[in-house]
N, C-alpha and C positions, 0 to 999 in steps of 0.2 A: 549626494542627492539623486544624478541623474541614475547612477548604479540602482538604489532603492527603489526608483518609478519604474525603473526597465526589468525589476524583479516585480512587483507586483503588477505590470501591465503582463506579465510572461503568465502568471497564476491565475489570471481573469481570461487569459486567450484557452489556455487548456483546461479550466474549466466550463470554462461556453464550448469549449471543442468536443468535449468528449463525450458529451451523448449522441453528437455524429457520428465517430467512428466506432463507437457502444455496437459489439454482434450479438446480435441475437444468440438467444439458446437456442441448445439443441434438443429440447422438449419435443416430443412427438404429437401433443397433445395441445399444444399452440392452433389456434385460430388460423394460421395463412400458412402452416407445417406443409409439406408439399405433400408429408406419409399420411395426412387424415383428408388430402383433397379427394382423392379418386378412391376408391372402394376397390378391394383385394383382385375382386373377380373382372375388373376392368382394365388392370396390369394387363401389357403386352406379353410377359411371361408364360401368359394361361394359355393363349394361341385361339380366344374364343372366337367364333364366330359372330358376325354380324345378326345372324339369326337366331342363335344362342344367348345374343345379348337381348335379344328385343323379347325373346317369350320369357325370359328371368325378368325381363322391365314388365311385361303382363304381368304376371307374379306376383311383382310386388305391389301393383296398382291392386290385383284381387284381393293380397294379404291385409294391406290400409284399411281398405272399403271393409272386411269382414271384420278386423278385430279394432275397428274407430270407437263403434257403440261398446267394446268390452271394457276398451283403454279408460273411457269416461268415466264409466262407472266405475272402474277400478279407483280412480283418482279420486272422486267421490267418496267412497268407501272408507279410503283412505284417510280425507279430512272430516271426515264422518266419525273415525276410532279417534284420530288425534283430539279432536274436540269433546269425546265423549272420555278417553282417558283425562286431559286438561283440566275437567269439571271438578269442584270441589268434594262433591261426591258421588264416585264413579255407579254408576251400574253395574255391576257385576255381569250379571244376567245379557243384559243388553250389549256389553261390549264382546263377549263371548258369540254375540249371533251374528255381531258386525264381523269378527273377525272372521267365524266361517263363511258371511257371504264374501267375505276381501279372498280366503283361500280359494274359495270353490272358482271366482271367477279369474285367480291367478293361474290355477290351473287348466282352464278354459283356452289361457290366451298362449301357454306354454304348449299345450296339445297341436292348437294351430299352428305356433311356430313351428312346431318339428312339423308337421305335417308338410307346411310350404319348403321349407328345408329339403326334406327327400327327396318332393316333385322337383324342387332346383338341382338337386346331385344327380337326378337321371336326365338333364339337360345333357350331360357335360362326358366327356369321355374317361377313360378311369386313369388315361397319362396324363387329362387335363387335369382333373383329378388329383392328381401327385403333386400335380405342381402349386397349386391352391397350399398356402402358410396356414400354421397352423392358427385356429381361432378362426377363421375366414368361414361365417358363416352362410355367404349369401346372402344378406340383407335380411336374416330372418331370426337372428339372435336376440330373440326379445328377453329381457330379464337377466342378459348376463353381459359383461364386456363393456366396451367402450364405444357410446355412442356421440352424437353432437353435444352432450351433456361433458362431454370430457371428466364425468367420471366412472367409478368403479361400482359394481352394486345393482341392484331388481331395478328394474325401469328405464336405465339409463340409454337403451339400445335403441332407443325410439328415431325411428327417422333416418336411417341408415340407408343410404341406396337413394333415397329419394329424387326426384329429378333427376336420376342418372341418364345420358343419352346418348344412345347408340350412333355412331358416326361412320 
């Protein structure tokens, strides 16, 4: 009997125990991952300057503020076709004009990303340059890669860099 109690008090202790000693994965893409806390270009690696950091932090205050009213309406747009595909009977006509206005302003907000992109690589020197991994867009990767969204795919890059601060 005492044998019996002392095996199941053993299976009750390591099971209450082991979500304590449970490690975490090694996902990149976890919430508190240390690789998704700081932003590529804020690595010690890069060698940035303090003042290299702060006019990429303008940058990206200018990039928000310009492409905020795009991002809207694009999202817009978006539940605009979903709803109008959903319908039991679609418009043809009409879903065809949504999607052009969804492409025209997709491509609006892809023009301005590359554009802040460039101004951001002529920050930076071309060894610092080198040393930037690859996909390290500068906070300006809008529509492709992985953002606070933790996934893969158009839109996901939103909010990258954000609050970042120079120290």
């Amino acid at each position: 009997m005492i044998k019996k109690s002392f095996i199941i008090f053993g299976l009750i202790i390591l099971f209450a125990a082991s979500p304590v000693f449970a490690q975490r994965g090694d996902n990149p893409g976890r919430r508190n991952s240390p690789i998704s806390d700081s932003p590529c270009w804020t690595k010690p690696y890069l060698e940035a300057t303090p003042e290299q950091l702060k006019t990429l932090e303008n940058l990206h205050r200018s990039f928000y503020k310009e492409i905020s009213d795009l991002r809207n309406q694009h999202m817009n747009l978006r539940y605009e076709l979903r709803s109008l595909l959903d319908s039991s009977k679609p418009d043809r006509r009409m879903i065809l004009e949504k999607q052009n206005q969804f492409s025209g302003i997709q491509k609006k907000m892809d023009e301005i990303s590359i554009q802040y992109f460039l101004k951001a690589r002529a920050l930076f020197t071309p060894d610092q340059l080198s040393k930037l991994p690859s996909g390290c867009y500068l906070g300006f990767n809008y529509g492709s890669g992985k953002g606070w969204d933790r996934g893969m795919g158009k839109g996901k890059g939103y909010g990258r860099g954000i609050g970042t601060t120079v120290k």
